[in-house]
C-alpha positions as CSV (number, residue, x, y, z in Angstrom):
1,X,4.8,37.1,6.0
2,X,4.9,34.2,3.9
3,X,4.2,30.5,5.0
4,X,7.0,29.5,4.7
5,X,9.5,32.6,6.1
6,X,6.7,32.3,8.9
7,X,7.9,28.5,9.2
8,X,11.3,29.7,9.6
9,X,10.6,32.1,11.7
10,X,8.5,31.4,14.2
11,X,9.0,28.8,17.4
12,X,7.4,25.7,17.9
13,X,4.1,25.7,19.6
14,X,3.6,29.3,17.6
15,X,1.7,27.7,15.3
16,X,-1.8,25.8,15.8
17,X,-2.4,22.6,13.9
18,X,-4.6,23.4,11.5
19,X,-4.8,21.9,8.1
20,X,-1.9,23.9,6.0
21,X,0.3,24.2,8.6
22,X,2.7,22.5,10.5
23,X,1.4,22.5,13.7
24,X,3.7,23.5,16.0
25,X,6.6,22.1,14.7
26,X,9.5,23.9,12.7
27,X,9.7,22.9,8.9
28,X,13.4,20.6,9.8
29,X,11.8,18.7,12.6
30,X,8.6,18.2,10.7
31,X,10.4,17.0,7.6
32,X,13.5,14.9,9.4
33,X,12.5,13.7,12.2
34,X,8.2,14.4,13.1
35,X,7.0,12.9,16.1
36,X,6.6,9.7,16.5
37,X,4.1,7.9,19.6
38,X,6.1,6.0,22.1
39,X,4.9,2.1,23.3
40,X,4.0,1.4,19.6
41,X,1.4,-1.2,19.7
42,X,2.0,-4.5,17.9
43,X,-1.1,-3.2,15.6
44,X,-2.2,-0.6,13.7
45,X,-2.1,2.7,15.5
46,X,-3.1,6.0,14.7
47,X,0.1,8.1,14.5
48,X,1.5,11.2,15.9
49,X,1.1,13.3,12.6
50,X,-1.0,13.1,9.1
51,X,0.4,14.1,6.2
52,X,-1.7,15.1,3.1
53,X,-0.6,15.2,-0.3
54,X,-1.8,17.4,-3.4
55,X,-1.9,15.9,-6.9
56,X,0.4,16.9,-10.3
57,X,-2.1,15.0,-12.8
58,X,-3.5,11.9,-14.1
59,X,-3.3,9.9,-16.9
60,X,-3.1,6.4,-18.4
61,X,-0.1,4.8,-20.6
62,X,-1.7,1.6,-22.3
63,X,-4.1,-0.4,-19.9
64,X,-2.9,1.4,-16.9
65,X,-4.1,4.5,-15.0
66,X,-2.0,6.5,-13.2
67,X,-1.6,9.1,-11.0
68,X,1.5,11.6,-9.4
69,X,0.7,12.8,-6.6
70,X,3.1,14.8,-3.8
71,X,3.8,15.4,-0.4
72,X,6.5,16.3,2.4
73,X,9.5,14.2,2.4
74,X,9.1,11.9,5.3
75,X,10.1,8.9,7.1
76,X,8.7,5.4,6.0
77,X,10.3,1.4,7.1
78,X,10.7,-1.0,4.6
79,X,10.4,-4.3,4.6
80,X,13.0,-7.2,3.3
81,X,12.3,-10.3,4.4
82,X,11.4,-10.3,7.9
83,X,13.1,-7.4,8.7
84,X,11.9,-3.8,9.1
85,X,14.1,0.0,8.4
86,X,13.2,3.3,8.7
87,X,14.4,5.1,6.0
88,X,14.8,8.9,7.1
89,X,14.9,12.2,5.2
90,X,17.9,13.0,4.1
91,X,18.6,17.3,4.4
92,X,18.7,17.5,0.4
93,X,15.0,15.7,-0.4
94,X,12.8,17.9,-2.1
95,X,9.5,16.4,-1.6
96,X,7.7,12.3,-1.4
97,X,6.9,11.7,-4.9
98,X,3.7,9.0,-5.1
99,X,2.4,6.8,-8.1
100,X,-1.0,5.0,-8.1
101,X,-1.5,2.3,-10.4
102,X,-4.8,0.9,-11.4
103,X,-6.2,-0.7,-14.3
104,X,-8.1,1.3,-16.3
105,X,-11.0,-0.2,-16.9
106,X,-11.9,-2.1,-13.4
107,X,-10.5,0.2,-11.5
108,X,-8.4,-2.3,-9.6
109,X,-5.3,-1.2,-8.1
110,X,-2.3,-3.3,-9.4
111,X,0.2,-4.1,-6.5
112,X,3.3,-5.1,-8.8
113,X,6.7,-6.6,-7.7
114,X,8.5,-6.1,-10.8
115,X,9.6,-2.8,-10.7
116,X,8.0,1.0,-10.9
117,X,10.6,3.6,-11.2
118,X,10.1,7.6,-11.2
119,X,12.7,9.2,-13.6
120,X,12.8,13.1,-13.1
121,X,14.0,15.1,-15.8
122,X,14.8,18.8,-15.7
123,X,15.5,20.5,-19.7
124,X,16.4,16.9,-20.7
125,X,18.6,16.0,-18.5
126,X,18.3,13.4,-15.7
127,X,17.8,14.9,-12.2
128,X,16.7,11.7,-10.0
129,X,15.8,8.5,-10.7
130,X,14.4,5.3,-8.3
131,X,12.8,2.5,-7.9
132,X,9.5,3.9,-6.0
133,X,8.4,1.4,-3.1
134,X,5.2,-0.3,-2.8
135,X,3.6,1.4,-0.1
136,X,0.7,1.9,2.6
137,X,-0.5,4.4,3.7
138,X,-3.2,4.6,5.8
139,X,-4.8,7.8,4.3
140,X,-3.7,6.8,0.7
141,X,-3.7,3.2,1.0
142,X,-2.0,0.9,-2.0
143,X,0.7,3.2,-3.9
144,X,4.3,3.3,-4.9
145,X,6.3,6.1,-3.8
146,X,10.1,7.8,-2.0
147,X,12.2,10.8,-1.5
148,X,13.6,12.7,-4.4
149,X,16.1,15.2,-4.5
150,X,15.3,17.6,-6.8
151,X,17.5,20.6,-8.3
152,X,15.5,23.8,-6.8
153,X,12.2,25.2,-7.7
154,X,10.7,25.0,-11.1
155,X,9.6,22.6,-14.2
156,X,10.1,19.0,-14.4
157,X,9.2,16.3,-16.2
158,X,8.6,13.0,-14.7
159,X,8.8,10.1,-15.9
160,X,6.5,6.7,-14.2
161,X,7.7,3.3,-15.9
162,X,5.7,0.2,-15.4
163,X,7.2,-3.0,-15.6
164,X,5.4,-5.9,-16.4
165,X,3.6,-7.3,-13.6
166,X,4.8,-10.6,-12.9
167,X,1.5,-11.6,-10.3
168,X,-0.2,-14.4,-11.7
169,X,-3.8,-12.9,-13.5
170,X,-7.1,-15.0,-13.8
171,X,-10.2,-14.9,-15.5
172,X,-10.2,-11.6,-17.6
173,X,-6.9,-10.2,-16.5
174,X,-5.1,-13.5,-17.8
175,X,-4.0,-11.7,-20.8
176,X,-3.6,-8.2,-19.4
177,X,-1.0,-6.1,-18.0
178,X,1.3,-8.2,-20.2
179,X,3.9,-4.9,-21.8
180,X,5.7,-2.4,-19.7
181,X,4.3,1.1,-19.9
182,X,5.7,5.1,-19.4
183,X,3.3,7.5,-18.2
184,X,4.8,11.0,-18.1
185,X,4.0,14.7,-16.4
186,X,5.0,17.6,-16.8
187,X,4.9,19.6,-13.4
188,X,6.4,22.6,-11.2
189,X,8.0,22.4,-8.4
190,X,7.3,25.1,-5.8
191,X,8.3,25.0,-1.7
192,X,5.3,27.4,-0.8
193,X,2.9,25.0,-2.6
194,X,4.7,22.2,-0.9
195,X,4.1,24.1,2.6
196,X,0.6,24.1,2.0
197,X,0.1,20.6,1.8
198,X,-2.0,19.8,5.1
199,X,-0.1,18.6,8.3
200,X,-2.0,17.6,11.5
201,X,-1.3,17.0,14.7
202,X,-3.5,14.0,16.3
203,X,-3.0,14.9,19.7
204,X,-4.0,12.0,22.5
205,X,-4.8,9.6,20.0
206,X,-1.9,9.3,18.7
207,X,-0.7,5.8,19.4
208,X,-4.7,4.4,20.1
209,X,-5.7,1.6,17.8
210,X,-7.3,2.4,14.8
211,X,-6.7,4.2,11.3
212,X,-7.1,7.4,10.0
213,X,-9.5,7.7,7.5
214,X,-8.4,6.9,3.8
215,X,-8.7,10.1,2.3
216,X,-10.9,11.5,-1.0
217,X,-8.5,10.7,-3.2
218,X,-9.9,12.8,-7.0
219,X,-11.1,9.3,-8.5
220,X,-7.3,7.2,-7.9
221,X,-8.3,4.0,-6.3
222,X,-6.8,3.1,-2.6
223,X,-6.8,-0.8,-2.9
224,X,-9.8,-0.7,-1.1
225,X,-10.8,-4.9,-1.4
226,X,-13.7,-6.2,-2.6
227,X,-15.9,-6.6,0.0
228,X,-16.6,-10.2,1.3
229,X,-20.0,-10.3,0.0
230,X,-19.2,-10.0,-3.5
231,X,-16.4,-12.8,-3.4
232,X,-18.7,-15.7,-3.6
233,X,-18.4,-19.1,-3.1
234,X,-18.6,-20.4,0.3
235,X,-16.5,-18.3,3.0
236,X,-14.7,-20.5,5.8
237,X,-15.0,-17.8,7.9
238,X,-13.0,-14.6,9.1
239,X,-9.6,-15.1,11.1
240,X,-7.4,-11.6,12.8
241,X,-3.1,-12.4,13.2
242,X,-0.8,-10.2,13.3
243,X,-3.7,-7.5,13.0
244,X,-4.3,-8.3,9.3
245,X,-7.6,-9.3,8.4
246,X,-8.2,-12.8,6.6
247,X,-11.5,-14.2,4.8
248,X,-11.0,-17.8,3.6
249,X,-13.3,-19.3,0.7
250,X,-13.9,-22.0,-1.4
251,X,-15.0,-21.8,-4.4
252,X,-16.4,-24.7,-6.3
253,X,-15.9,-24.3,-9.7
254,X,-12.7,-23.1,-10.1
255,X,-12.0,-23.9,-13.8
256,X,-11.6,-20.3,-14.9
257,X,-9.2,-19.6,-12.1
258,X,-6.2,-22.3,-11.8
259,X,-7.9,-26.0,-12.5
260,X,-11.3,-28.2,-12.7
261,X,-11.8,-28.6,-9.3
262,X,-12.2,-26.5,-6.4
263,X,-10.4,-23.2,-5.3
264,X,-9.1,-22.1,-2.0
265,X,-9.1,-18.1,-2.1
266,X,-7.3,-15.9,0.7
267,X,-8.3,-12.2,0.8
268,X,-5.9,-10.9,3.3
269,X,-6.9,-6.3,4.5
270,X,-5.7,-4.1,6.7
271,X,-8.5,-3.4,9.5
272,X,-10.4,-0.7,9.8
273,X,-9.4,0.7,6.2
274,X,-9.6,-2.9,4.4
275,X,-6.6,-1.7,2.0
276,X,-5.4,-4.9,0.2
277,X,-2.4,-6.7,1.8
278,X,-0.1,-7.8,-1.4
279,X,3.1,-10.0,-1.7
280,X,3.0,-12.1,1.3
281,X,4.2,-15.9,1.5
282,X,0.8,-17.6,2.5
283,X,0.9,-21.5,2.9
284,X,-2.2,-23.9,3.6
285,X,-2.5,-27.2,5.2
286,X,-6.3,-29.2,4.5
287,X,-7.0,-31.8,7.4
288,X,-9.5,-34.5,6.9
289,X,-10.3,-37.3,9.5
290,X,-6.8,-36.9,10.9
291,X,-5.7,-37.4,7.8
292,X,-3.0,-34.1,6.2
293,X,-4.7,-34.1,2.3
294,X,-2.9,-31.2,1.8
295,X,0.7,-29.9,3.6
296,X,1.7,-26.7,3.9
297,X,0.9,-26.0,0.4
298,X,2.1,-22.2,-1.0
299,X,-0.8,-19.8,-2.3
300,X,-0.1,-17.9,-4.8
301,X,-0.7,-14.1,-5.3
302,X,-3.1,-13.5,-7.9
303,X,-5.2,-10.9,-9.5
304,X,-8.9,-11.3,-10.4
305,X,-11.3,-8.9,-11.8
306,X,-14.1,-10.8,-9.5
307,X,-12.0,-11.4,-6.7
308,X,-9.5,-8.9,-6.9
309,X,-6.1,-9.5,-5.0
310,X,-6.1,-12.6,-3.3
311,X,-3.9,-15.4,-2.8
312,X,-5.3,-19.2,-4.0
313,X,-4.7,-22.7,-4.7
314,X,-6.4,-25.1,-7.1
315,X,-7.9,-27.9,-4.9
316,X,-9.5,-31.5,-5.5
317,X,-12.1,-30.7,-2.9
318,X,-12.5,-29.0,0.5
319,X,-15.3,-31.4,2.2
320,X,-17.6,-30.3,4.9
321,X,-15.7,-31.0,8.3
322,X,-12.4,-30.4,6.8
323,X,-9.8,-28.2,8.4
324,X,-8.3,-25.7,7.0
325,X,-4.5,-23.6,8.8
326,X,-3.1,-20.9,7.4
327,X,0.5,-20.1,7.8
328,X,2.2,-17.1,6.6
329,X,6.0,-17.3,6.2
330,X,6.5,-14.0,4.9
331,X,5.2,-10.9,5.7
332,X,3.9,-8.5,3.5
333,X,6.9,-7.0,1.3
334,X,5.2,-3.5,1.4
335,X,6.8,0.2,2.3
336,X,4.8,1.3,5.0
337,X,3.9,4.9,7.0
338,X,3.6,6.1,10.2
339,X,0.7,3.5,12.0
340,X,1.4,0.7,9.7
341,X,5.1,-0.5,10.1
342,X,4.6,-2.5,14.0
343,X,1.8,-4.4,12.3
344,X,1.2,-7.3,10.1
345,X,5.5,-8.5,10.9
346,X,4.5,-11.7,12.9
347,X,1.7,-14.0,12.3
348,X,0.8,-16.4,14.1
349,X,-1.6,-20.3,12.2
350,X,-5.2,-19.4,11.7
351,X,-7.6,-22.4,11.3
352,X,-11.1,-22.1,9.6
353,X,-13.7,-24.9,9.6
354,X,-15.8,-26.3,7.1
């Protein structure tokens, strides 16, 4: 019997969950509605299922490196604002089409606000097109991605186009990243491949604090960020709200990033993972003596090949005994899976000392 007639056929809890198969669930429920933990913490939480995903090919399309990758279709909330939706599967989508974007020659992922859309073609003509969301994923971190609807099995062309990122860029990015881009794949699409693509069960974990692992990923960054060590500078200190993760710096020269003076530099992860935590209103208020130097001052979201993602300010000076509050006003504007979406929604100040 074949996977997926065996899929079809056989009752749930008739399977085991092991990696290739669905693990007790029947292919609708696992693709429309999968399990999902009751009493969600306010965190991230290790979820009721893991997907994997198998890869159609990578390639790069002027400085860019990119990568299609596929999975089940499958639930995911996105974010406008300060509201959160689930977007469900639909009974007609074919599979979750991803793109990761990096630049080629750093390696550092590229979160981008102005637009990645998927065009599928089939023969030459159009088949589905969408704008694919920023995502996270706790197993494949940073990545752009949705559910397409696809005109039964066989060959495809897809299509990845890459706006122009709009993030501000310092140091040796200043001038990069500046042209859109298409990077396109040919693939075929097949449900008995799709059924093989791994599906666990976490069992009583499921809903415990904590991430899954991100996974091995064939050489396509995750948006891991650069770890605090290698930031320089002089860090402020580490603060935890809304369970993201925030290192504050200084650094003193800050001429080749936006001014002659000093820089304040946010790197705001995920825990446990550290995946990078893009396109987020941050604002900064500088206390000295009593005295407000600076008020509630916006960061801005900026790519750095030293620093990587971060969000920063060009400062006059941050002197020693000077406070420093963080305020974030908008959450991050990020698609995000199973374990992510109750997290990182409501922030509350963080101060840091110098």
């Amino acid at each position: 019997m074949r996977r997926r007639d065996a899929i079809k056929t056989l009752g749930i809890g008739a399977l085991t969950a092991t990696a290739g198969c669905l693990g007790g669930f029947e292919r609708q429920s696992a693709w429309r509605d999968p399990p999902l933990v009751e009493d969600r913490p306010d965190a991230v939480y290790l979820p009721a299922i893991t997907e994997g995903m198998k890869m159609y090919g990578k390639t790069t399309a002027g400085p860019y490196g990119v990568a299609l990758t596929y999975s089940y279709p499958h639930r995911f909330w996105t974010v406008a604002g300060s509201e959160l939706q689930k977007t469900v599967v639909e009974s007609d989508d074919s599979l979750h089409l991803m793109a990761s974007l990096w630049d080629n020659e750093t390696g550092t992922v590229l979160p981008i606000d102005s637009g990645l859309t998927i065009e599928v073609r089939r023969d030459g003509d159009l088949v589905a097109e969408d704008v694919a969301y920023p995502m996270l994923s706790q197993q494949m971190g940073m990545h752009y991605g949705s559910n397409y609807r696809l005109d039964g099995e066989g060959d495809y062309e897809a299509r990845v186009h890459i706006g122009s990122p709009s993030i501000h860029k310092t140091g040796a990015f200043a001038d990069r990243f500046a042209s859109a881009e298409t990077a396109t794949f040919e693939f075929s699409f097949d449900t008995d491949t799709l059924y093989d693509v791994e599906l666990k069960r976490l069992g009583d974990e499921a809903g415990t604090r904590g991430a899954v692992p991100a996974m091995e990923m064939m050489g396509v960054p995750t948006g891991k960020a650069n770890a605090v060590e290698s930031l320089g500078g002089t860090h402020l200190g580490r603060q935890t709200s809304s369970d993201a993760v925030f290192d504050a710096f200084v650094v003193e020269d800050g001429s080749r990033l936006d001014g002659d003076g000093s820089y304040l530099c946010v790197s705001a992860r995920t825990p446990y993972n550290e995946f990078i935590l893009p396109m987020m209103s941050v604002r900064a208020t500088v206390e000295r003596d009593g005295t407000t130097v600076i008020d509630g001052k916006r960061l801005r979201g900026t790519l750095d090949p030293e620093l990587g993602y971060h969000y920063g300010i060009a400062v006059d000076a941050i002197e020693f005994g000077d406070t420093v509050s963080l305020d974030v006003d908008v959450p991050p504007q990020v698609a995000r899976h199973d374990g992510y979406e109750t997290a990182f929604m409501s922030f509350e100040t963080m101060q840091f000392e110098r």
